[in-house]
BALOBA-1460 file (C-alpha; in Angstrom, 3 decimals):
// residues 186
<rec num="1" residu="x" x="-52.727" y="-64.071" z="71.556"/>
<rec num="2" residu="x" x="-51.187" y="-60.542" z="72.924"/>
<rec num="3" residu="x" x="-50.793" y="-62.335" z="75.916"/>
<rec num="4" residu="x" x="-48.818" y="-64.874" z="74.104"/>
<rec num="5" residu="x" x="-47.043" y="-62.366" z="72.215"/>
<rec num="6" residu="x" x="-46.152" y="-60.123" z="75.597"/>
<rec num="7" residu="x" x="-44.731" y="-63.642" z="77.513"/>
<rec num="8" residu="x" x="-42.448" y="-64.006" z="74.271"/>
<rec num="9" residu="x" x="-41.144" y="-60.469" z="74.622"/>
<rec num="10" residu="x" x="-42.418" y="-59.294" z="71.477"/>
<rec num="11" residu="x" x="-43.382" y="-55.956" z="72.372"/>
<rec num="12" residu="x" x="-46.151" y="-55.472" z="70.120"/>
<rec num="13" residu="x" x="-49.568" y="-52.888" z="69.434"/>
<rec num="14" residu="x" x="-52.356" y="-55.310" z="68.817"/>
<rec num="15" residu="x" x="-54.844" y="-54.035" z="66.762"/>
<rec num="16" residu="x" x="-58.851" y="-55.337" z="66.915"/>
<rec num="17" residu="x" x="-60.905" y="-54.757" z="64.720"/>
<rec num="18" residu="x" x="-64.696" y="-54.925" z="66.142"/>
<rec num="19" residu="x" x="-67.790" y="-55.439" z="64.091"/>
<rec num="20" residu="x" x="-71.008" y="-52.791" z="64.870"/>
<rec num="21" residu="x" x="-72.799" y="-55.287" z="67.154"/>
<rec num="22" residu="x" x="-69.767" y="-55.121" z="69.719"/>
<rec num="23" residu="x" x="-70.208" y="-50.940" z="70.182"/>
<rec num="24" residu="x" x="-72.836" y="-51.498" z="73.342"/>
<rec num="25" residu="x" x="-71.575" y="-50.815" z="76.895"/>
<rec num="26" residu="x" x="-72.220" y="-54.556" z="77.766"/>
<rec num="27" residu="x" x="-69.926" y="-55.832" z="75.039"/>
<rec num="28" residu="x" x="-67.594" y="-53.499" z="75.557"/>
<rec num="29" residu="x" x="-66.956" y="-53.740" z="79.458"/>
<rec num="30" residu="x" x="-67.228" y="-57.894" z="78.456"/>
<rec num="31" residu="x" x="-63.608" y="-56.775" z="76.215"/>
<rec num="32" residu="x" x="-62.749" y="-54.243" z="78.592"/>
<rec num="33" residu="x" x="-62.564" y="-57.329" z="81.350"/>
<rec num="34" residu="x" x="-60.635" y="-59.824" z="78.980"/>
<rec num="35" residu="x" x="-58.160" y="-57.085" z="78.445"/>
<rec num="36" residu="x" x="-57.784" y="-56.840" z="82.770"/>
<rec num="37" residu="x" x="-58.293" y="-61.081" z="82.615"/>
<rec num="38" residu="x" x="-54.871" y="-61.067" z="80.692"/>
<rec num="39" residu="x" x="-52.950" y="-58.511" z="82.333"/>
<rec num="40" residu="x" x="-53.075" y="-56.769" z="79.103"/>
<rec num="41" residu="x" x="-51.735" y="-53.233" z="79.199"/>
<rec num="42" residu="x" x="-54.639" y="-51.145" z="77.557"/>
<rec num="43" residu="x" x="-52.379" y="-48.736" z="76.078"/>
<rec num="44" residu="x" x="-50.774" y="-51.398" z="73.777"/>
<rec num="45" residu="x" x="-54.301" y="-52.056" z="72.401"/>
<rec num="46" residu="x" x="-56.338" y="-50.366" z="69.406"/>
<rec num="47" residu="x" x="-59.559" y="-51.076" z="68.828"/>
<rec num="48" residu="x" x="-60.748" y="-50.275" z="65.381"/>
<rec num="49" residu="x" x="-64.062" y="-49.338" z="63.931"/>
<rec num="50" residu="x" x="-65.891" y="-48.088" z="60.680"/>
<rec num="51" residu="x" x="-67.746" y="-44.938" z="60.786"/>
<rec num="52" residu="x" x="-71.122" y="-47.054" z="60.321"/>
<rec num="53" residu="x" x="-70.110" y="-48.559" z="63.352"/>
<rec num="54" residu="x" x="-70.559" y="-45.430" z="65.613"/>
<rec num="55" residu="x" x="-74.251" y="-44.894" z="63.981"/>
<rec num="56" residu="x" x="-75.110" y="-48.317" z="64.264"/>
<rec num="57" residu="x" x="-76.718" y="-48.087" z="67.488"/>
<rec num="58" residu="x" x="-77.689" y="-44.440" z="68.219"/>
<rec num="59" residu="x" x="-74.752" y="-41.914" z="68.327"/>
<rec num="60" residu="x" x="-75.226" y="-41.296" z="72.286"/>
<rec num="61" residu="x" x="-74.165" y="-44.827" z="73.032"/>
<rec num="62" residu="x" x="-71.629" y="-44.726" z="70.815"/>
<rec num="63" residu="x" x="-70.289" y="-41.685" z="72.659"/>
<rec num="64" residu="x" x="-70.716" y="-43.477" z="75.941"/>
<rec num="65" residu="x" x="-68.491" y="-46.342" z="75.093"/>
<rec num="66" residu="x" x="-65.824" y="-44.674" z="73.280"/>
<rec num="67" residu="x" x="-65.359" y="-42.438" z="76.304"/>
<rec num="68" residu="x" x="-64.907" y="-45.137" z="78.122"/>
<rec num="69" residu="x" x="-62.470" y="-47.011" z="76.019"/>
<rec num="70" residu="x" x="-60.531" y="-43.817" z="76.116"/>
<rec num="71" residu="x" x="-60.611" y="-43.384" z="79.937"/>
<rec num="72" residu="x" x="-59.282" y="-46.917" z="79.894"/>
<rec num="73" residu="x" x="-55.980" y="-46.130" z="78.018"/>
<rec num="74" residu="x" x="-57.713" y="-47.739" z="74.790"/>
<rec num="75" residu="x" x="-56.081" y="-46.538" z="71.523"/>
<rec num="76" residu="x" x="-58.897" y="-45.500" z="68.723"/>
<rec num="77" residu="x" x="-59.420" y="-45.801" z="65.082"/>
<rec num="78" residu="x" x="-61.113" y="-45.070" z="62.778"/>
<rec num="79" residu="x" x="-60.716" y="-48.250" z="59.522"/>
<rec num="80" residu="x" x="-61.468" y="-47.497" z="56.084"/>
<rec num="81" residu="x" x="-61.922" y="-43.627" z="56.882"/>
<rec num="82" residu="x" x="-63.082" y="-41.757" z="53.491"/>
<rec num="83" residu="x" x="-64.790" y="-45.425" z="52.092"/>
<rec num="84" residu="x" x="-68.330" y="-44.769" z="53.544"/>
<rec num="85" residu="x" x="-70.180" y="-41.974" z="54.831"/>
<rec num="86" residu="x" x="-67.138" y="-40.153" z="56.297"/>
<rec num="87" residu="x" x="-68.380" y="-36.819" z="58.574"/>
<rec num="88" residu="x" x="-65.625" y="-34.411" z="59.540"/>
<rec num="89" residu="x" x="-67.650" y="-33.098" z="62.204"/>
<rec num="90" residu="x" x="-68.249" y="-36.371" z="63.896"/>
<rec num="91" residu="x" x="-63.654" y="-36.437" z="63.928"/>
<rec num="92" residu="x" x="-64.202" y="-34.031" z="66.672"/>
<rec num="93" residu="x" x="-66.685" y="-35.907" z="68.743"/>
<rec num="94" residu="x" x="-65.259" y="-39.611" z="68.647"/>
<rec num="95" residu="x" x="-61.998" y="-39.517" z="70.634"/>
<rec num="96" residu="x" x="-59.882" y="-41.462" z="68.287"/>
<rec num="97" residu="x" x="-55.887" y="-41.399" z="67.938"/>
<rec num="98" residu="x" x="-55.893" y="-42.912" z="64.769"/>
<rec num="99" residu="x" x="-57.559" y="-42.727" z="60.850"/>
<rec num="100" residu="x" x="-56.648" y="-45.603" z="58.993"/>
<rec num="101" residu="x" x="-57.445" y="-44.129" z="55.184"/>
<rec num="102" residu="x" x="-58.739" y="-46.625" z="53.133"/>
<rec num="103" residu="x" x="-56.854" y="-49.243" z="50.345"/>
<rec num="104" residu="x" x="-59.040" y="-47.672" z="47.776"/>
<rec num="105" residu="x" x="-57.349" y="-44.192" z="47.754"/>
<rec num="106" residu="x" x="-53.675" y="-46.264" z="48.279"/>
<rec num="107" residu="x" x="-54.558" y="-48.062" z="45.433"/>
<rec num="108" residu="x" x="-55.271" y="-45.538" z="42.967"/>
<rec num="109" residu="x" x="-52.315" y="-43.752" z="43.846"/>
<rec num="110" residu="x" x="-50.207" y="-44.414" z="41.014"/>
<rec num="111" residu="x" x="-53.463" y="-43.827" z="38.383"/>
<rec num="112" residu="x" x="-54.716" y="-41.230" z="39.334"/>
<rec num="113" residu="x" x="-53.606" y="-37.520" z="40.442"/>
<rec num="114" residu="x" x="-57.328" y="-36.681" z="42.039"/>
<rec num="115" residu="x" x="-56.400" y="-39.749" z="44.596"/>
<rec num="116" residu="x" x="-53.053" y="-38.755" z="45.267"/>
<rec num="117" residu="x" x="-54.387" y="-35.271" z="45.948"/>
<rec num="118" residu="x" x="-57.246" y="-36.882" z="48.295"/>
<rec num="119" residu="x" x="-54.780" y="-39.257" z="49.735"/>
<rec num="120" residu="x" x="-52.342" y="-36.497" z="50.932"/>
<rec num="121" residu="x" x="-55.694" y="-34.234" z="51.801"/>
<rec num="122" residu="x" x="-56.617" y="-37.152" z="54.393"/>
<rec num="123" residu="x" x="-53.297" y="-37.444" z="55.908"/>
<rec num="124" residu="x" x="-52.995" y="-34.060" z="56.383"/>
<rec num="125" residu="x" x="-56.097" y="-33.575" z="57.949"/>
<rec num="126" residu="x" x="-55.036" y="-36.193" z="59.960"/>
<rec num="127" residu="x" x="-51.899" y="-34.351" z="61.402"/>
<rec num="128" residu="x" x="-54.009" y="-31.450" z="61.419"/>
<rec num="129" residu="x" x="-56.120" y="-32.869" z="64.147"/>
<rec num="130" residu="x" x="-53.550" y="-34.568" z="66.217"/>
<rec num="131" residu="x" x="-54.252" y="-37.650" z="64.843"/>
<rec num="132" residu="x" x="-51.979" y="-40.623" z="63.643"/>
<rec num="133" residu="x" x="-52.377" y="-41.392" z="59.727"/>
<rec num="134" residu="x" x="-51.835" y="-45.159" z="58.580"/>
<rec num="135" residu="x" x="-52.438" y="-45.883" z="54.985"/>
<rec num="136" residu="x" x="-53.998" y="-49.325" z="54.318"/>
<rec num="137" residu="x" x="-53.320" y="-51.922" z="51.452"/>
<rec num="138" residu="x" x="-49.851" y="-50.497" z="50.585"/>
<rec num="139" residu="x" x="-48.748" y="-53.111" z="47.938"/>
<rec num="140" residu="x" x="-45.428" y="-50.964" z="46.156"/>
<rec num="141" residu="x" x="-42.579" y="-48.978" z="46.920"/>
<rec num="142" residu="x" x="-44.140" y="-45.964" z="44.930"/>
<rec num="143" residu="x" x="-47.254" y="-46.050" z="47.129"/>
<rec num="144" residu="x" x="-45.006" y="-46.239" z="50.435"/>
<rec num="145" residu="x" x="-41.999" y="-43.196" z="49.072"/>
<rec num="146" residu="x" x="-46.172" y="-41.095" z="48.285"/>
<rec num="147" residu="x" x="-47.507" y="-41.633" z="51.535"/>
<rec num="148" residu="x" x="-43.978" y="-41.004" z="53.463"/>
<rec num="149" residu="x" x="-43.241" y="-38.065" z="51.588"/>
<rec num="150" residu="x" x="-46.857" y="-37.125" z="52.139"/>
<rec num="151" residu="x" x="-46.117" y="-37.368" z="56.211"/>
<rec num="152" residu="x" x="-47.959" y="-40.597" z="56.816"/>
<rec num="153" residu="x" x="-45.708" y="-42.926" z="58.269"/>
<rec num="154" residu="x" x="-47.860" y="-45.475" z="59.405"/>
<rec num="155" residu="x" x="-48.637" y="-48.641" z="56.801"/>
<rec num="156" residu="x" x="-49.859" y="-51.925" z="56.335"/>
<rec num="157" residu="x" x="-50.086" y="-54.052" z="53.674"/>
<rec num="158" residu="x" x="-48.379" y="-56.960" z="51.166"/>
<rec num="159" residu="x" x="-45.565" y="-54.439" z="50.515"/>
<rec num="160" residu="x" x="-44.998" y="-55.366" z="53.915"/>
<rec num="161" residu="x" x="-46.297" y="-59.010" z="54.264"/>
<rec num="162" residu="x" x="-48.743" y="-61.270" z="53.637"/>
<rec num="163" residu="x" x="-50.874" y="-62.413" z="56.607"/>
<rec num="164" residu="x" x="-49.364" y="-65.046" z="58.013"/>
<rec num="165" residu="x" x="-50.204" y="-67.499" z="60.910"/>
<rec num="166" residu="x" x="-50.191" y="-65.663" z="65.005"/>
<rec num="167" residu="x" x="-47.268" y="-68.601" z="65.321"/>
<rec num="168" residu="x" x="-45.046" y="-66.825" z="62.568"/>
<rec num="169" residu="x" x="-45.505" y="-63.161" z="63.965"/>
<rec num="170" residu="x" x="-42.362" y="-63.486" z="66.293"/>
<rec num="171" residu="x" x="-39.629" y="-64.706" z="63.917"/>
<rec num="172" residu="x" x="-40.854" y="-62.063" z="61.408"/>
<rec num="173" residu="x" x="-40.718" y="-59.643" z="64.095"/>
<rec num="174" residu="x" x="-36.981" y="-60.279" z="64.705"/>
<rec num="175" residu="x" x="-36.439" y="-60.866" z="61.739"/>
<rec num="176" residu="x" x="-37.844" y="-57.209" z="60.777"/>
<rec num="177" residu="x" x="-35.727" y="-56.213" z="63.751"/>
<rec num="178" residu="x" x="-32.720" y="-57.711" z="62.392"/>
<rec num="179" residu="x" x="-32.843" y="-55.530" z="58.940"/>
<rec num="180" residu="x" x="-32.924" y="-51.859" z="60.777"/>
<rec num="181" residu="x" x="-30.292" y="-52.814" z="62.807"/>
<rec num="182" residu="x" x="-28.120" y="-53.703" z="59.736"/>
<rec num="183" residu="x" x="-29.308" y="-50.931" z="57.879"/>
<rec num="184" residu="x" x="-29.057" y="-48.654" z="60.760"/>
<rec num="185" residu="x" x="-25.286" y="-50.311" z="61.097"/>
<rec num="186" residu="x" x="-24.119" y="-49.906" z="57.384"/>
């Protein structure tokens, strides 16, 4: 589909999102060689995992393959950081770009002050470490003004869009495209 996506010239970051059994070198080079199959540029690739994905099968594996990945040009992150057994000391060690913090700190935003405090905690911590923030499940304009004033400029969620079909991606795309220019124009 990035393929797909490239030959339409939609210059897009694909994002995969890879479940625990997938983090052992031989799965990995297996993705690693679709990637090269396509004539995908690595660097327009993320490959996302949970932190139980990088204990799943013995931390010095893990460590083998992510070094890898990043060798390759392979963007990192880490999904639904601070939803499971989040260790700041293991930030150091896994070679990510990327924390995506979890929809259930987004969500509580407007609720809650002890979220908003974590929330903005995570995304500076974030910065802090040279890494990119992206707040999941963003779903109103209060949550997205928070988490911009809060430095994280990254998002997804239904504020945004709904999923919608690989097939629709370009037109909303442009279409997205189309609005910044006439904002950027008015």
């Amino acid at each position: 589909q990035a393929k797909a996506w490239r030959d339409d010239d939609l210059d897009l970051y694909v994002s995969i999102n890879l479940p625990p059994s997938f983090w052992q070198p031989t799965a990995m080079r297996h993705v690693l060689a679709t990637i090269e199959t396509f004539g995908l540029s690595p660097d327009r690739l993320m490959i996302e995992f949970t932190e139980s994905a990088f204990v799943f099968d013995g931390r010095r594996s893990m460590e083998f393959v992510l070094a890898e990945l990043h060798e390759r040009g392979l963007r990192l992150a880490i999904d639904d950081f601070g939803a499971g057994h989040s260790s700041l000391s293991r930030l150091n060690e896994m070679r990510v770009s990327m924390l995506k913090i979890d929809r259930s700190f987004v969500g509580g935003l407007d609720e809650d002050s002890s979220t908003a405090v974590l929330t903005a905690s995570i995304v500076q911590l974030a910065r802090n470490l040279g890494l990119e923030p992206l707040a999941e499940g963003i779903e109103t304009e209060e949550q997205r003004r928070f988490l911009l004033a809060h430095g994280c400029d990254l998002g997804q969620g239904f504020y945004f869009s709904r999923p919608v079909p690989a097939g629709e991606i370009g037109a909303l795309f442009r279409a997205s495209r189309a609005d910044d220019v006439s904002e950027t124009a008015a």
